[in-house]
N, CA, C and O atoms as CSV, one atom per row, in Angstrom:
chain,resi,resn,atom,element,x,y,z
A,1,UNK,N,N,-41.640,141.381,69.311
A,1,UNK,CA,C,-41.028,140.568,70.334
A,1,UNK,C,C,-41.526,141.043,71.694
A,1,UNK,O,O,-41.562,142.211,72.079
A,2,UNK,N,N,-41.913,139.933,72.373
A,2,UNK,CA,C,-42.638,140.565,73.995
A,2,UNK,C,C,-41.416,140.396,74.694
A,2,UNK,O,O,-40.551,139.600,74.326
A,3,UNK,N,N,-41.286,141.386,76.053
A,3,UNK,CA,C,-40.306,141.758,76.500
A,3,UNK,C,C,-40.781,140.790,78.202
A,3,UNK,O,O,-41.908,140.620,78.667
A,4,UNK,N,N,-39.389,140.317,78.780
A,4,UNK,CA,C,-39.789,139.069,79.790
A,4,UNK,C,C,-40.505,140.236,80.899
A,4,UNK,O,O,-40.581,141.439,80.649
A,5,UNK,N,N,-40.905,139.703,81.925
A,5,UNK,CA,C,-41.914,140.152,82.758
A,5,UNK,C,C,-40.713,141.251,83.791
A,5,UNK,O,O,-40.989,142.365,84.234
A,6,UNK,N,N,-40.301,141.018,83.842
A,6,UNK,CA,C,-39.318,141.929,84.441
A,6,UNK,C,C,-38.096,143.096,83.961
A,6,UNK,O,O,-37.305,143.917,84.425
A,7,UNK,N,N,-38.592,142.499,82.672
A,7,UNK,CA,C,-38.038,144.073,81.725
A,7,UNK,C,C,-39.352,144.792,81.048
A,7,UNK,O,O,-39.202,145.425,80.003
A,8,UNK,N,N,-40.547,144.688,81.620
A,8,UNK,CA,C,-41.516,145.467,81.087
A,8,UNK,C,C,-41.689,146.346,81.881
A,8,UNK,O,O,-41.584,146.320,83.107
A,9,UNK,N,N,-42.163,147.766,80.695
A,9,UNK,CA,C,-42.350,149.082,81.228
A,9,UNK,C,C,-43.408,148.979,82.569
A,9,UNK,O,O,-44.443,148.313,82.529
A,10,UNK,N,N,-43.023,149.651,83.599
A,10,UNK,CA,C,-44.051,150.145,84.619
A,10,UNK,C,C,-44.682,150.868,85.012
A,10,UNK,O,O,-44.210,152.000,85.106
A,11,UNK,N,N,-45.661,150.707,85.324
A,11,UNK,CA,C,-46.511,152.379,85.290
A,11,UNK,C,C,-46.911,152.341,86.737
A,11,UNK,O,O,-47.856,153.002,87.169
A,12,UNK,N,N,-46.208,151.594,87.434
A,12,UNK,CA,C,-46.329,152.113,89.010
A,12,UNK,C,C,-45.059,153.104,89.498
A,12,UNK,O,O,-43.982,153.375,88.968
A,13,UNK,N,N,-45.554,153.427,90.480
A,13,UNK,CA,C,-44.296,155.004,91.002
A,13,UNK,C,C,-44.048,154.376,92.351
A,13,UNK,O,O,-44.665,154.700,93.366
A,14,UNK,N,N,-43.162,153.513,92.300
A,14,UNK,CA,C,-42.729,152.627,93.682
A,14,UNK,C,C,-42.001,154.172,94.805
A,14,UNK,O,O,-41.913,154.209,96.032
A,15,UNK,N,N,-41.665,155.072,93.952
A,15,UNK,CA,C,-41.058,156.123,95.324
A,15,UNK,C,C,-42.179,157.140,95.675
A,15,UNK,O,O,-42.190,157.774,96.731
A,16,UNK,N,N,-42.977,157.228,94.850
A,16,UNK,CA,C,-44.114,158.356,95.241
A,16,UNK,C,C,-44.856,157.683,96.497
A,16,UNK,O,O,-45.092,158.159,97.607
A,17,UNK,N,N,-45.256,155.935,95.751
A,17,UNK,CA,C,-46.400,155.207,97.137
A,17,UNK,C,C,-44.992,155.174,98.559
A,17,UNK,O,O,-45.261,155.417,99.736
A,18,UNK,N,N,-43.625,154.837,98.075
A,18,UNK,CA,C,-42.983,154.612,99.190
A,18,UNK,C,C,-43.166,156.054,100.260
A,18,UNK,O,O,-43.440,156.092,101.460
A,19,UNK,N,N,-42.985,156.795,99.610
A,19,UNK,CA,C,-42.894,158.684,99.985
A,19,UNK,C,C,-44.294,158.514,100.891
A,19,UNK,O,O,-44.309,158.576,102.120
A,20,UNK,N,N,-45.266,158.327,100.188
A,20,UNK,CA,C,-46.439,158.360,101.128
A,20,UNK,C,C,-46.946,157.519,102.357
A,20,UNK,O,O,-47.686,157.930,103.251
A,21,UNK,N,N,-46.312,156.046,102.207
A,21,UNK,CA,C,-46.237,155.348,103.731
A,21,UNK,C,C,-45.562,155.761,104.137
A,21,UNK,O,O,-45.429,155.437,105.317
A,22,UNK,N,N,-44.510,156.853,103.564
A,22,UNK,CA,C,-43.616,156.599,105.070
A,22,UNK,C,C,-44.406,157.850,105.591
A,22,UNK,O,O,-44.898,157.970,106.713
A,23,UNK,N,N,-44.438,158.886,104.420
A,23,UNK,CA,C,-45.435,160.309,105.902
A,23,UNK,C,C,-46.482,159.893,106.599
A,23,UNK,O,O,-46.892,160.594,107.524
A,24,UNK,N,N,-47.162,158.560,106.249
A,24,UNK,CA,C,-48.357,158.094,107.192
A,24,UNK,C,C,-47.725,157.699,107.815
A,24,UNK,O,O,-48.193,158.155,108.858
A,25,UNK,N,N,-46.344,156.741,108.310
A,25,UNK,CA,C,-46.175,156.324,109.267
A,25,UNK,C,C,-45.625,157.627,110.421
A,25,UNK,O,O,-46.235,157.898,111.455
A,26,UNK,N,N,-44.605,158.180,110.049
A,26,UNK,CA,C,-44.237,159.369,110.310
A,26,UNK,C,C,-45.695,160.330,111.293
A,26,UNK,O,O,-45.485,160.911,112.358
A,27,UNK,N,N,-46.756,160.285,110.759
A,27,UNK,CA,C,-47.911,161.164,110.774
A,27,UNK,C,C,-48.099,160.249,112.282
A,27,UNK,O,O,-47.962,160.729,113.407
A,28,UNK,N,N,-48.421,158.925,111.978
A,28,UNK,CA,C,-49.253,158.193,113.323
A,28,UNK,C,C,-48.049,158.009,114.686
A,28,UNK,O,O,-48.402,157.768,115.841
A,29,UNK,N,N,-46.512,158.191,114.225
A,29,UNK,CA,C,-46.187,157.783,115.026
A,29,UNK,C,C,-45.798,159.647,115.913
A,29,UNK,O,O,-45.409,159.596,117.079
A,30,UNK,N,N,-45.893,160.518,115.504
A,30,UNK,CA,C,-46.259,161.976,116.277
A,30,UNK,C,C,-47.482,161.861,116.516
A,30,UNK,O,O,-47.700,162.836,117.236
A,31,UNK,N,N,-48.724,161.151,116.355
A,31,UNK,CA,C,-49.550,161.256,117.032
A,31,UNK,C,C,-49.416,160.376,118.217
A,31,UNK,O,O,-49.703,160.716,119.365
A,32,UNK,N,N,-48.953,159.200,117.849
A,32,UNK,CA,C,-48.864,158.316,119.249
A,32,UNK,C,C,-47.462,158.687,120.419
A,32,UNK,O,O,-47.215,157.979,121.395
A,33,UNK,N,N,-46.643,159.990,120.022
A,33,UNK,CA,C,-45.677,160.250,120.781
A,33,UNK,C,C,-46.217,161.628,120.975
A,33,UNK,O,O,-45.517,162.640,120.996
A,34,UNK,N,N,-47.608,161.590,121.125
A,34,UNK,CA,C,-47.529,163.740,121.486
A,34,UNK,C,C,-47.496,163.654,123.074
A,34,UNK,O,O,-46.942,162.856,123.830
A,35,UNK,N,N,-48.589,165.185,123.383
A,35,UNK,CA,C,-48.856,165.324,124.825
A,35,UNK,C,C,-49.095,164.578,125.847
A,35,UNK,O,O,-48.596,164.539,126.971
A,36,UNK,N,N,-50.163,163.806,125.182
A,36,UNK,CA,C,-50.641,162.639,126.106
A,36,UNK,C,C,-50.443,161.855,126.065
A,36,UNK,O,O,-51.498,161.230,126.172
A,37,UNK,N,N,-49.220,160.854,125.899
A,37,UNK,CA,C,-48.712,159.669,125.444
A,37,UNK,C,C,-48.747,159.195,126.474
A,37,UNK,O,O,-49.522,158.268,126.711
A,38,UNK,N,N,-48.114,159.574,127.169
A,38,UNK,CA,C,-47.886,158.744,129.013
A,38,UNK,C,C,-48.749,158.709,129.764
A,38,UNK,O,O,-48.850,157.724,130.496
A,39,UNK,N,N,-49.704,159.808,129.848
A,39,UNK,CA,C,-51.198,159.419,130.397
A,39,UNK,C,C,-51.757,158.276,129.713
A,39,UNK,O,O,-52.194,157.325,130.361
A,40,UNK,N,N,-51.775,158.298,128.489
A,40,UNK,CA,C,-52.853,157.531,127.347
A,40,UNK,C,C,-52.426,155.836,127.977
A,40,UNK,O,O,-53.165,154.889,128.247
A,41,UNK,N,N,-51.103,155.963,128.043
A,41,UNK,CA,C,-50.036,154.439,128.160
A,41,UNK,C,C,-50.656,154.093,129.542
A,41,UNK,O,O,-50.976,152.904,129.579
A,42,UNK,N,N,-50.948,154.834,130.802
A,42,UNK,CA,C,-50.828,154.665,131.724
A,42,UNK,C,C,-52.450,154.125,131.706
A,42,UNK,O,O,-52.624,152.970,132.094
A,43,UNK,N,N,-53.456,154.786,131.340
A,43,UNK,CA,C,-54.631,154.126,131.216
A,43,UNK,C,C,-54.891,153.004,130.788
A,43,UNK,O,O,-55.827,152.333,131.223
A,44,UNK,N,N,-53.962,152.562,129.704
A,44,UNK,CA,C,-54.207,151.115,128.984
A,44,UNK,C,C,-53.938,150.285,129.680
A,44,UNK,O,O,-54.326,149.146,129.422
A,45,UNK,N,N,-53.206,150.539,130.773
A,45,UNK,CA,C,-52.738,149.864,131.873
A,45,UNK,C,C,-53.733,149.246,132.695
A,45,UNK,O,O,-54.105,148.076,132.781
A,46,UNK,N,N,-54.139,150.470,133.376
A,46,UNK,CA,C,-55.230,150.168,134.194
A,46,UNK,C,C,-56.538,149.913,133.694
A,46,UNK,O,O,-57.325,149.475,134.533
A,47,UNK,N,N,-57.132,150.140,132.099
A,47,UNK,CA,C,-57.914,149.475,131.783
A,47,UNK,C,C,-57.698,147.622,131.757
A,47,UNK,O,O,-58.568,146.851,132.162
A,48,UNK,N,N,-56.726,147.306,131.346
A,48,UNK,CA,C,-56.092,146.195,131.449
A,48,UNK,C,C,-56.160,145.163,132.052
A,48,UNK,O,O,-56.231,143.994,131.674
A,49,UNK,N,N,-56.130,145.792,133.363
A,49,UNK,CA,C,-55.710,145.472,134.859
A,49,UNK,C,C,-57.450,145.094,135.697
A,49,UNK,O,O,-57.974,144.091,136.182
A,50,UNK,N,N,-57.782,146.289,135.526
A,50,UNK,CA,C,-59.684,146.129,136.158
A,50,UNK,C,C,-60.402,145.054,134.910
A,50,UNK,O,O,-61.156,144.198,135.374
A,51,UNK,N,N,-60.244,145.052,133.645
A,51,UNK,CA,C,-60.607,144.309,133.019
A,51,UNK,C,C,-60.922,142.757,133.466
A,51,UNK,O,O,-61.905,142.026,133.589
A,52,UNK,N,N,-59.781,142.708,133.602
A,52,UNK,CA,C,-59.427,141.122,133.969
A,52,UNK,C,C,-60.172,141.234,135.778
A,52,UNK,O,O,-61.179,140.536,135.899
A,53,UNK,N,N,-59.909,141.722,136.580
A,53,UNK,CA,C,-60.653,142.158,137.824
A,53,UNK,C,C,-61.701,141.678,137.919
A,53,UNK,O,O,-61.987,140.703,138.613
A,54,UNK,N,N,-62.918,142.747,136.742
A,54,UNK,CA,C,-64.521,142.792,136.380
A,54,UNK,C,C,-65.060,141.532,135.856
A,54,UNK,O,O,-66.246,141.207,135.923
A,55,UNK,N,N,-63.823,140.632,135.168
A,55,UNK,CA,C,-64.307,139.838,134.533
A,55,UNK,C,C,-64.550,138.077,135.631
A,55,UNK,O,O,-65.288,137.092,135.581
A,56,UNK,N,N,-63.210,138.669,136.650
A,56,UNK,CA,C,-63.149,137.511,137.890
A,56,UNK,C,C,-64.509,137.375,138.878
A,56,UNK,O,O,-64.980,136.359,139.388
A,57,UNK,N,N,-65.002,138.883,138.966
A,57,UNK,CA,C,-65.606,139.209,139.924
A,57,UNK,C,C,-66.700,138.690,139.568
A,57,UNK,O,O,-67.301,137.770,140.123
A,58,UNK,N,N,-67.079,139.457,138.327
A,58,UNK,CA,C,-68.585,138.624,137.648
A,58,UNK,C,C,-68.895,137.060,138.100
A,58,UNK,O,O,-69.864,136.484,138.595
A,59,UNK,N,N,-67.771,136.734,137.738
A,59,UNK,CA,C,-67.830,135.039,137.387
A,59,UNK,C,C,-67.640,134.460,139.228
A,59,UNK,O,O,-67.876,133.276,139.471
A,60,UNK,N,N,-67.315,135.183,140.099
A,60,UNK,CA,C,-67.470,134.322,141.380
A,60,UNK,C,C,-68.727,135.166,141.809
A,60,UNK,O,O,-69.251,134.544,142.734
A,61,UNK,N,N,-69.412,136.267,141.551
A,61,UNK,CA,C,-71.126,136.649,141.378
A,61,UNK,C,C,-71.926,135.238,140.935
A,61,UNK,O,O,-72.769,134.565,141.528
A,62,UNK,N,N,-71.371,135.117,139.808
A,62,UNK,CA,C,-72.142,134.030,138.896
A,62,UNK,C,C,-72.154,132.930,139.878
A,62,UNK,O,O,-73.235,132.722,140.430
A,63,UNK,N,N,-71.211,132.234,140.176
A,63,UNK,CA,C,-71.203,130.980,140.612
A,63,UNK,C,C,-71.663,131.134,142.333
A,63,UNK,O,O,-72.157,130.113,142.810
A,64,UNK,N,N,-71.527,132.321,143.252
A,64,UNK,CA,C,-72.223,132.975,144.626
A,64,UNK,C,C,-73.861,132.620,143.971
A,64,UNK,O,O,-74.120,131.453,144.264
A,65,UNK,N,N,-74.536,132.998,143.515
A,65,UNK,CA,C,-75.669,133.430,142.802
A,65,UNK,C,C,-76.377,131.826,142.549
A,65,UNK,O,O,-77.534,131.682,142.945
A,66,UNK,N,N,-75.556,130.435,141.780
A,66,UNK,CA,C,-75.880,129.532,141.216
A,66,UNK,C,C,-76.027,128.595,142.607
A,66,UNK,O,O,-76.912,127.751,142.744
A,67,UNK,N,N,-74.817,128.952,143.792
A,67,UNK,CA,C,-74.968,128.376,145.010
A,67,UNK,C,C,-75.821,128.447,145.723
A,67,UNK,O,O,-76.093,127.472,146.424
A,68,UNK,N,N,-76.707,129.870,145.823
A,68,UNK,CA,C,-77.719,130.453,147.063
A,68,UNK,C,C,-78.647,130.129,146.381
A,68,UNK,O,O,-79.575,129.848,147.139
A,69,UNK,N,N,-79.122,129.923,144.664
A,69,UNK,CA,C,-79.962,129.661,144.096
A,69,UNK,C,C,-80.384,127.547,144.613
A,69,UNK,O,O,-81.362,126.850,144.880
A,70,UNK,N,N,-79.142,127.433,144.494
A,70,UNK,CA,C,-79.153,125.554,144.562
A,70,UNK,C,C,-79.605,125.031,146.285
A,70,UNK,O,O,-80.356,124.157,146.719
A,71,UNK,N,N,-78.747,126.029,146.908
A,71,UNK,CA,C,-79.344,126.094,148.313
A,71,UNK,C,C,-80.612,126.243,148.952
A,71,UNK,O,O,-80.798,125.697,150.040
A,72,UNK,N,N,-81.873,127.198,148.174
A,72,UNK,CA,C,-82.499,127.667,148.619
A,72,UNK,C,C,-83.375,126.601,148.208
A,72,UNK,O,O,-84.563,126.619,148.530
């Protein structure tokens, strides 16, 4: 007699894999709360910030550049 799909034996270890995400999560989240957290935070910031800046600046270069070109 076959046994229904949810009374069959398992050969997975649902608390060993659970045990081990959680020390990886555990693991990444002391790395993302150590020494340098607030520096690290504060850079993402200002990478962020000039990003969008570098990317304005380019683009009124570009279009300065397409004008003096059309002008000349």
């Amino acid at each position: 007699m076959s046994y229904p799909h949810s009374l069959a034996p398992s050969n997975i270890d649902f608390i060993r894999s659970d045990f081990d995400a959680l020390a990886s999560h555990m693991q990444q989240c002391a790395t993302a709360h150590g020494r340098w957290s607030m520096a690290r935070s504060h850079l993402q910031h200002v990478r962020a910030i000039a990003a969008g800046h570098i990317v304005t600046l380019a683009c009124v270069a570009v279009f300065v550049g397409i004008g003096f070109a059309i002008a000349a």
